[in-house]
C-alpha positions, 0 to 999 in steps of 0.5 A: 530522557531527551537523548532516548527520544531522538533514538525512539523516534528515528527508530520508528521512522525507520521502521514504518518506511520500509512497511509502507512499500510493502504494503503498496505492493501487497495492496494490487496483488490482493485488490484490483486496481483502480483502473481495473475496477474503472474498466469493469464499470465502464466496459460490459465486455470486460471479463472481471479476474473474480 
């Protein structure tokens, strides 16, 4: 039973690391950025991409 856990668990780790980049990198292609959106509050002649 203690030798399977190690296993599982680095298993998961492993898995859960190289989702994590992608979804850092899917997040700005499909929201704006924070300074995108700080720059649409702030600047009025700032043209949103919407």
């Amino acid at each position: 039973m203690s030798p399977e856990r190690p296993l599982t668990d680095s298993g998961t780790e492993r898995q859960t690391e190289p989702d994590h980049p992608r979804l850092a990198k899917e997040v700005p292609a499909t929201m704006p950025t924070p300074n995108r959106f700080w720059r649409m509050m702030t600047d009025p002649g700032f043209t949103s991409p919407a």
